[in-house]
N, CA, C and O atoms as a GROMACS GRO file, in nm:
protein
  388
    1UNK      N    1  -3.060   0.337  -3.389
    1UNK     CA    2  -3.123   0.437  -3.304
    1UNK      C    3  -3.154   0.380  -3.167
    1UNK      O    4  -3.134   0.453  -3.070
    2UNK      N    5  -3.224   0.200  -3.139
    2UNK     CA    6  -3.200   0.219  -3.010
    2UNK      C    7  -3.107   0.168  -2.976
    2UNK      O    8  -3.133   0.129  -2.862
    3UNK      N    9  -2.957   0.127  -3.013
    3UNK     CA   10  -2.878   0.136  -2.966
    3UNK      C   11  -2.830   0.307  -2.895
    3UNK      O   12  -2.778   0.318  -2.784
    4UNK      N   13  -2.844   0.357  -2.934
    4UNK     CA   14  -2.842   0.477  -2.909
    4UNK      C   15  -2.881   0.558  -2.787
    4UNK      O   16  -2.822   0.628  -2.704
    5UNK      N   17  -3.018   0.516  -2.812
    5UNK     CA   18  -3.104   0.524  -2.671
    5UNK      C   19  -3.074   0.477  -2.584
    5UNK      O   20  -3.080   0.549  -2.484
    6UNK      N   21  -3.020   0.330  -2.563
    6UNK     CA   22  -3.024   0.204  -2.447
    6UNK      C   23  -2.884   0.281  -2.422
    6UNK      O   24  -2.847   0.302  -2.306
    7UNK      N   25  -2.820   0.316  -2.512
    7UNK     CA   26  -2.670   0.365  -2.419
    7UNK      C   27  -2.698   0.503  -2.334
    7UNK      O   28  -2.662   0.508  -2.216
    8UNK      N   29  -2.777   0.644  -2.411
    8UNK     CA   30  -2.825   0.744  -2.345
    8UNK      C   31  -2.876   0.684  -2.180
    8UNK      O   32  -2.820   0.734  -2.083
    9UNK      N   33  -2.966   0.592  -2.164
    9UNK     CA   34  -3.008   0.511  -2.073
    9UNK      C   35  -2.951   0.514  -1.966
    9UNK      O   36  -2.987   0.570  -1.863
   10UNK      N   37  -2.823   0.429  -1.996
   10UNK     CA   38  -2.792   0.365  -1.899
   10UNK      C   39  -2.648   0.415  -1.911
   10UNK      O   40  -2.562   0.350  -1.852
   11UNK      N   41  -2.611   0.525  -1.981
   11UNK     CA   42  -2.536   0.664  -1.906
   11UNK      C   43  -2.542   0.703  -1.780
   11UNK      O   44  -2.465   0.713  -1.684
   12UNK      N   45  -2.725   0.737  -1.822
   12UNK     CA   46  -2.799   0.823  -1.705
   12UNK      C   47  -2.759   0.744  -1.572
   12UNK      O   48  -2.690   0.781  -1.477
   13UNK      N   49  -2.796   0.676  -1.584
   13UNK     CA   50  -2.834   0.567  -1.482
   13UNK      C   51  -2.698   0.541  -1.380
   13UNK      O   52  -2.693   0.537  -1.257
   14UNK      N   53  -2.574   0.524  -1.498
   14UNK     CA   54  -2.435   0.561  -1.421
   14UNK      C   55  -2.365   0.647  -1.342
   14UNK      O   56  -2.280   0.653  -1.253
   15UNK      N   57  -2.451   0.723  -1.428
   15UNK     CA   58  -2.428   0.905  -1.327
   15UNK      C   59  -2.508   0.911  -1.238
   15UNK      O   60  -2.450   0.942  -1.134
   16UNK      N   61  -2.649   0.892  -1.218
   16UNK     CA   62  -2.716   0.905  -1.090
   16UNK      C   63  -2.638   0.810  -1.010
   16UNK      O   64  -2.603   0.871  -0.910
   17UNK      N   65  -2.581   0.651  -1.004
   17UNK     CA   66  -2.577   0.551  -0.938
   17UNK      C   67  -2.429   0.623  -0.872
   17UNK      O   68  -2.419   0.607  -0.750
   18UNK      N   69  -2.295   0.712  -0.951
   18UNK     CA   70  -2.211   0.743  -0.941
   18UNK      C   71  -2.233   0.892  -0.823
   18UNK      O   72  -2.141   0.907  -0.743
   19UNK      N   73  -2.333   0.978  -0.817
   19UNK     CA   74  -2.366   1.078  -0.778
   19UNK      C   75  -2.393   1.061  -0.632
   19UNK      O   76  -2.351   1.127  -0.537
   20UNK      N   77  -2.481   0.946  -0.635
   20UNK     CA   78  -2.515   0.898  -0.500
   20UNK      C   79  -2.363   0.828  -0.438
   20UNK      O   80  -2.327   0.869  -0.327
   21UNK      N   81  -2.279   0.729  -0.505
   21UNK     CA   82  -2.226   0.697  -0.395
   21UNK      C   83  -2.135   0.844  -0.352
   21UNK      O   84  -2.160   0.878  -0.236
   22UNK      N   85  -2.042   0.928  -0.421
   22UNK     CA   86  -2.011   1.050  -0.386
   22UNK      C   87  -2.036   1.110  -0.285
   22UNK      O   88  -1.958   1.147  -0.198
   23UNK      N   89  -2.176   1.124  -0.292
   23UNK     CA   90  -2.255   1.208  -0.162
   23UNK      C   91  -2.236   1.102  -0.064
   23UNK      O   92  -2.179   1.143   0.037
   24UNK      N   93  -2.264   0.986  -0.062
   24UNK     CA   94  -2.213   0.870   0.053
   24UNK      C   95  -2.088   0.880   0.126
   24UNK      O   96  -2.040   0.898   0.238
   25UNK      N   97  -2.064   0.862   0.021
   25UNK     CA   98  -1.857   0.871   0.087
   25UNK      C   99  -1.857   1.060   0.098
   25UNK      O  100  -1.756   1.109   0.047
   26UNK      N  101  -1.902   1.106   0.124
   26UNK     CA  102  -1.880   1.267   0.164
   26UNK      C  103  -1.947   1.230   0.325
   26UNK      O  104  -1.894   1.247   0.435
   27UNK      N  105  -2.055   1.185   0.298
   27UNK     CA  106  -2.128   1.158   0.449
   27UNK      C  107  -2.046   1.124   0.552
   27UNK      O  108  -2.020   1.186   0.655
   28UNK      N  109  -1.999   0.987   0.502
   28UNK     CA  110  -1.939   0.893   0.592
   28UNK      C  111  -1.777   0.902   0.599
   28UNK      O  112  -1.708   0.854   0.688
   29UNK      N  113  -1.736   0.964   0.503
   29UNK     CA  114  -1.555   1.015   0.552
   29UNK      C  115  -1.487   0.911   0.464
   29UNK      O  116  -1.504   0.855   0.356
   30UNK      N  117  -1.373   0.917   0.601
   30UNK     CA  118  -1.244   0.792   0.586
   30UNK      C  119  -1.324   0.687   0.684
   30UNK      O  120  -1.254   0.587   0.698
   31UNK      N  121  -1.424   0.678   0.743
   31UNK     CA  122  -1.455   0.584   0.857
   31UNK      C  123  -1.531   0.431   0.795
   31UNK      O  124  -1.595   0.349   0.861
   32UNK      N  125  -1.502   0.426   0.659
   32UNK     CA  126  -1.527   0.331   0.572
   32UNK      C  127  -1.420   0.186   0.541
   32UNK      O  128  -1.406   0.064   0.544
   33UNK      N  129  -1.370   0.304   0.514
   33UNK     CA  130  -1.216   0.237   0.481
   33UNK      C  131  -1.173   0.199   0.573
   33UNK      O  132  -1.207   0.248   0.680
   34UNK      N  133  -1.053   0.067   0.563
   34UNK     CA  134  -0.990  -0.032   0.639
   34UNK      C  135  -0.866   0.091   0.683
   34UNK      O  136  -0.856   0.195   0.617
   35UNK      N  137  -0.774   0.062   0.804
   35UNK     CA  138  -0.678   0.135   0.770
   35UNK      C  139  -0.535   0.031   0.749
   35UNK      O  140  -0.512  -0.085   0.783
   36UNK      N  141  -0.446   0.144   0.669
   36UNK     CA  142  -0.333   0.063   0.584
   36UNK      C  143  -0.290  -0.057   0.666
   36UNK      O  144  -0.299  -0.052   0.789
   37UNK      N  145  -0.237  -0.184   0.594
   37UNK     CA  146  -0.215  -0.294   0.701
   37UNK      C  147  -0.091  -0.256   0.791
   37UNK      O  148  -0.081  -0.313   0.900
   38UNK      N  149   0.007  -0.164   0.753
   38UNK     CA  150   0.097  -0.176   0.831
   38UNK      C  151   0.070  -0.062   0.950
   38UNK      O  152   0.159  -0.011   1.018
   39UNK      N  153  -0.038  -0.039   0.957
   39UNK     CA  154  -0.066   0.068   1.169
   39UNK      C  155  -0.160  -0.001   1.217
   39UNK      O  156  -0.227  -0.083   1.154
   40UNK      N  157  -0.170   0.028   1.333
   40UNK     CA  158  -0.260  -0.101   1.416
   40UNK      C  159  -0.378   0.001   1.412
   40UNK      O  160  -0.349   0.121   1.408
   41UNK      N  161  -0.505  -0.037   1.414
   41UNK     CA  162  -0.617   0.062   1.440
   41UNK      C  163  -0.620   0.159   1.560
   41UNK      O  164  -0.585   0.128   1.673
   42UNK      N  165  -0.664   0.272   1.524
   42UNK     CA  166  -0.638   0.336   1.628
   42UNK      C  167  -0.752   0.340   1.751
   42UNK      O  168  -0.871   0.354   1.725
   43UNK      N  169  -0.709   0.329   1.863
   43UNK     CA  170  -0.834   0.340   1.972
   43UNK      C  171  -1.010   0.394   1.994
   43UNK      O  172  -1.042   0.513   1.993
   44UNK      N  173  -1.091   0.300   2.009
   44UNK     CA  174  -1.204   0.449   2.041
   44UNK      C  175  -1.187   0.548   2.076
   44UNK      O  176  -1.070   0.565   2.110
   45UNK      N  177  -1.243   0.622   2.086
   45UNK     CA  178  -1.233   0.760   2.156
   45UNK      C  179  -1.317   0.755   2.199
   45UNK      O  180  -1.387   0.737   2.100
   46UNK      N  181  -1.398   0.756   2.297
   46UNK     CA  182  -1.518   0.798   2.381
   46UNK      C  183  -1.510   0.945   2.485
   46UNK      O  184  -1.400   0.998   2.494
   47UNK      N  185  -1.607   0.997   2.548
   47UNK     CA  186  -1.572   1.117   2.605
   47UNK      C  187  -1.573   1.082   2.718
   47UNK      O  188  -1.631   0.987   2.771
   48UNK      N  189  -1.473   1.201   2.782
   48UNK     CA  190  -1.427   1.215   2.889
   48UNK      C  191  -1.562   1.259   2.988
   48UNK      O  192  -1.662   1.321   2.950
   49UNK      N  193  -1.533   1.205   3.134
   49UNK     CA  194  -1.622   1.249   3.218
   49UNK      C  195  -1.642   1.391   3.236
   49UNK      O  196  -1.553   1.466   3.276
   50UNK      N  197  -1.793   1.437   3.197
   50UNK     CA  198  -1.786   1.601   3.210
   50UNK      C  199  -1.870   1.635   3.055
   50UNK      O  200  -1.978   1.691   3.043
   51UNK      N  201  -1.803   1.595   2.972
   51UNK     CA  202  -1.795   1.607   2.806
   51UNK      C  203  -1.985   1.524   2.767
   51UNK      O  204  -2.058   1.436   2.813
   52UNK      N  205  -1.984   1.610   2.674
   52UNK     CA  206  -2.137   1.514   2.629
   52UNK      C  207  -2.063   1.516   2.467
   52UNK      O  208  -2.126   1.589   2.391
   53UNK      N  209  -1.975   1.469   2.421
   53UNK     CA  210  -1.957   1.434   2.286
   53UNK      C  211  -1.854   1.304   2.290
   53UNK      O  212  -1.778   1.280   2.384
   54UNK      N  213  -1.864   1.231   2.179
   54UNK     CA  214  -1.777   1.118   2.180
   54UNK      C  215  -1.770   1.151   2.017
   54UNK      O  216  -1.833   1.230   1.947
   55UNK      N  217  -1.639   1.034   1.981
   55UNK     CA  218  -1.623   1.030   1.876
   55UNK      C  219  -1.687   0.943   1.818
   55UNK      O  220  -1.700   0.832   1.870
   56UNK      N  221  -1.755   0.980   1.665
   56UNK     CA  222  -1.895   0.889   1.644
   56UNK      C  223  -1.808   0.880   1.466
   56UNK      O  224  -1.887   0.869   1.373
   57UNK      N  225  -1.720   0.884   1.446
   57UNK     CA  226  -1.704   0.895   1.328
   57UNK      C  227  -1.710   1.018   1.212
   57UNK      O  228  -1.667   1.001   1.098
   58UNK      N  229  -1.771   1.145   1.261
   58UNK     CA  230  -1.798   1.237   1.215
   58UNK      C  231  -1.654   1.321   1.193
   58UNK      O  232  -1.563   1.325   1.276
   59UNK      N  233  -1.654   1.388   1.059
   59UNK     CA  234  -1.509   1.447   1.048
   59UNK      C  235  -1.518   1.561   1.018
   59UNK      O  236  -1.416   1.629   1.019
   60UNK      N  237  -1.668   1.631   0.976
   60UNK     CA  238  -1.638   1.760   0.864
   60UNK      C  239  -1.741   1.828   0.932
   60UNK      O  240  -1.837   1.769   0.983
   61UNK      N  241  -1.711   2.035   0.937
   61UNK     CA  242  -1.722   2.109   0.966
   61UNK      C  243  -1.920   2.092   0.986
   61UNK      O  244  -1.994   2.129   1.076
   62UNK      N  245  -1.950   2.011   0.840
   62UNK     CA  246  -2.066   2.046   0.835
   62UNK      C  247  -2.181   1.932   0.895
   62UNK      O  248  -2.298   1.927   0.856
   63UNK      N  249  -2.117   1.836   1.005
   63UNK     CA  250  -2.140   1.768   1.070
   63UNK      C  251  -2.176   1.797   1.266
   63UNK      O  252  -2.228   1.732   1.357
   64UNK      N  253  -2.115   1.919   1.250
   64UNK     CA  254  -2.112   1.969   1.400
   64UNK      C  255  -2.211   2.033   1.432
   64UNK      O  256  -2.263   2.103   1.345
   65UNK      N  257  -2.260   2.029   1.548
   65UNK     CA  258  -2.380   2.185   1.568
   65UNK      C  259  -2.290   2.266   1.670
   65UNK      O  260  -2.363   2.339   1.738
   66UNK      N  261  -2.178   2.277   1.698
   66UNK     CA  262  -2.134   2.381   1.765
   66UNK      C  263  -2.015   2.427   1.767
   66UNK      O  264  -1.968   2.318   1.734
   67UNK      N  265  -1.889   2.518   1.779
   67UNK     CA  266  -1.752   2.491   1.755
   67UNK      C  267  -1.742   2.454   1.948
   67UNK      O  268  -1.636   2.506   1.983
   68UNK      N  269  -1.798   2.401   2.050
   68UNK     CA  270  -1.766   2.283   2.157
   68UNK      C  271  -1.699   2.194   2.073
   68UNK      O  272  -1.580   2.179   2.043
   69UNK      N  273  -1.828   2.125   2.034
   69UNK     CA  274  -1.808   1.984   1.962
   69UNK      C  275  -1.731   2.012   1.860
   69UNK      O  276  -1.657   1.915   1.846
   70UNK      N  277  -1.705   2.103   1.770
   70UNK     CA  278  -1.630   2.044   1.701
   70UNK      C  279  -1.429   2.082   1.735
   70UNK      O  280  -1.329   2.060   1.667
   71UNK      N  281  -1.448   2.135   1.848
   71UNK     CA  282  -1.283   2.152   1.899
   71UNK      C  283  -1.257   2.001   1.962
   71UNK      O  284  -1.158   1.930   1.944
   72UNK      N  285  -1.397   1.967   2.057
   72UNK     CA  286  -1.370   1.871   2.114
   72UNK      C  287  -1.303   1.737   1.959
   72UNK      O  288  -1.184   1.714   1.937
   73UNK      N  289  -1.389   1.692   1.902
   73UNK     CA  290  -1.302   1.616   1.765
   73UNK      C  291  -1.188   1.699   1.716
   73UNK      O  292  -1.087   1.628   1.721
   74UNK      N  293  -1.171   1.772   1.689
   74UNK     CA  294  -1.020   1.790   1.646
   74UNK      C  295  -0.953   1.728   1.742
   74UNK      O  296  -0.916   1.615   1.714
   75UNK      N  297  -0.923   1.776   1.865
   75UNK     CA  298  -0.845   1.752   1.962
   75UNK      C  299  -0.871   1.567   2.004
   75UNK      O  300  -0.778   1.490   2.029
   76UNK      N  301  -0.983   1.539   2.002
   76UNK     CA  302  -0.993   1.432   2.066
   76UNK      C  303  -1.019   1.271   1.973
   76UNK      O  304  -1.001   1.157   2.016
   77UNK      N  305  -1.066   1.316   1.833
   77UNK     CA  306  -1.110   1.182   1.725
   77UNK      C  307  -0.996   1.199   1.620
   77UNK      O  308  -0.954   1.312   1.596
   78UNK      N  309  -0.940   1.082   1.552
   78UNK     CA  310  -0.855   1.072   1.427
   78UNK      C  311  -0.985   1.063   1.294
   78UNK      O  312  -1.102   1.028   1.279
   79UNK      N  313  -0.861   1.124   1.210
   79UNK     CA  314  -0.872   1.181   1.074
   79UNK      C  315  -0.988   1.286   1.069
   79UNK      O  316  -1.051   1.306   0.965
   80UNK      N  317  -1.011   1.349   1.181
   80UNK     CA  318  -1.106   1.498   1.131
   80UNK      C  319  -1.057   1.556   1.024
   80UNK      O  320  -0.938   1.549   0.994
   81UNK      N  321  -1.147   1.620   0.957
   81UNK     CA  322  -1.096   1.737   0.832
   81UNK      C  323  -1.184   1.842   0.873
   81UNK      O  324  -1.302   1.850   0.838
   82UNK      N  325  -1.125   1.925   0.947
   82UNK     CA  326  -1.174   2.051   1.047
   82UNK      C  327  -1.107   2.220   1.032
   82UNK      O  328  -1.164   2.328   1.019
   83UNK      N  329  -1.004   2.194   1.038
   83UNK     CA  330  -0.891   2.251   1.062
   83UNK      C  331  -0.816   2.230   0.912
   83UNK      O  332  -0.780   2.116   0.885
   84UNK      N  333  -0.795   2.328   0.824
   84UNK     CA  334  -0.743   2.339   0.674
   84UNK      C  335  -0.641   2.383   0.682
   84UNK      O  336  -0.548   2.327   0.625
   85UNK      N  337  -0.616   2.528   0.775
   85UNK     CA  338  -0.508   2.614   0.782
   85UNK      C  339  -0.397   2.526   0.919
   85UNK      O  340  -0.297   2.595   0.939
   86UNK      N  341  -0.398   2.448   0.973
   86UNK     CA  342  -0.373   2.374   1.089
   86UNK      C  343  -0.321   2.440   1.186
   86UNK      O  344  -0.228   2.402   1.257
   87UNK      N  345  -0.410   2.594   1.194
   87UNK     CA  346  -0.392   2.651   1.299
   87UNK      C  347  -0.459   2.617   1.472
   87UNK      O  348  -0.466   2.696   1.566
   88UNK      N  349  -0.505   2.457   1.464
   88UNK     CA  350  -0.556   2.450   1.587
   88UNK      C  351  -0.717   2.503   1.624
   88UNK      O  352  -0.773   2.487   1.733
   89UNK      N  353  -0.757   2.551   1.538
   89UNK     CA  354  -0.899   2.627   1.525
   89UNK      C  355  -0.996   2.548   1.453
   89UNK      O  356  -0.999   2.574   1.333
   90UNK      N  357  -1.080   2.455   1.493
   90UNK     CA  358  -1.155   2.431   1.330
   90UNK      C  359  -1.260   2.482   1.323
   90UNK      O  360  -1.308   2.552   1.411
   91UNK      N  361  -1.319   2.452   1.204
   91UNK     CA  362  -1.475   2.518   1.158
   91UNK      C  363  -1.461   2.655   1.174
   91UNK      O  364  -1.551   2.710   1.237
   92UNK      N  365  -1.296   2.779   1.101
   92UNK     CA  366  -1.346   2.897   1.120
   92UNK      C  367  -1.452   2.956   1.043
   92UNK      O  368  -1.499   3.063   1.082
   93UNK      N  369  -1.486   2.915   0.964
   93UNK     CA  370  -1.576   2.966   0.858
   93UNK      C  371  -1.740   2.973   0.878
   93UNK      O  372  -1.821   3.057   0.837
   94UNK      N  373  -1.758   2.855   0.954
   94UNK     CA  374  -1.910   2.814   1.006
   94UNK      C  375  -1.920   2.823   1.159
   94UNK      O  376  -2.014   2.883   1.213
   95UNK      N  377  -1.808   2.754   1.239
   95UNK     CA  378  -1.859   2.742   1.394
   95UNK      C  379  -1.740   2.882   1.471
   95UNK      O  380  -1.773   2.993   1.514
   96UNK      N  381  -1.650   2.841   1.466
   96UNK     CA  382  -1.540   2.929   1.552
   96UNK      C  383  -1.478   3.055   1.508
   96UNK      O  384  -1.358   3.082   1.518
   97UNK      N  385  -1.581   3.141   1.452
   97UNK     CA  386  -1.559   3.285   1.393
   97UNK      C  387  -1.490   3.331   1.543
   97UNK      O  388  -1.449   3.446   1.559
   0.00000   0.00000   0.00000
């Protein structure tokens, strides 16, 4: 029986520890990861004179407060996930109705 328990335990414990990193790596993207050895990294992006956004690593719809900012990353930061239908539009659902 406490074998039993100690495994119920530290189930739990796998799944919370597993839950959290999930939500982590949802936070933080692809901007974790190395990229493959054979492409050279790709450039900063910083913003253009005029622009108040740079690329900060942010990729997903639900990271933006405006569809500005978030056309400006499509167009201007690598690996956004913005744009599903790759009609050039992102965030239609939340920012760019």
């Amino acid at each position: 029986m406490r074998n039993l328990i100690a495994f119920v335990v530290l189930l739990g414990l796998g799944w919370y520890g597993y839950s959290q990193y999930q939500r982590r790596a949802e936070l933080t993207g692809a901007a974790d990861f190395p990229p493959p050895f054979n492409r050279p990294s790709p450039a900063p992006h910083t913003s253009t004179p005029g622009t108040a956004y740079k690329c900060d690593g942010r990729v997903y719809c639900s990271q933006m407060t405006s569809c500005a900012e978030a056309t400006y990353f499509l167009q201007n930061c690598p690996g956004t996930k913005m744009d599903g239908n790759n009609d050039g539009i992102p965030c239609e659902k939340q920012w760019c109705k």
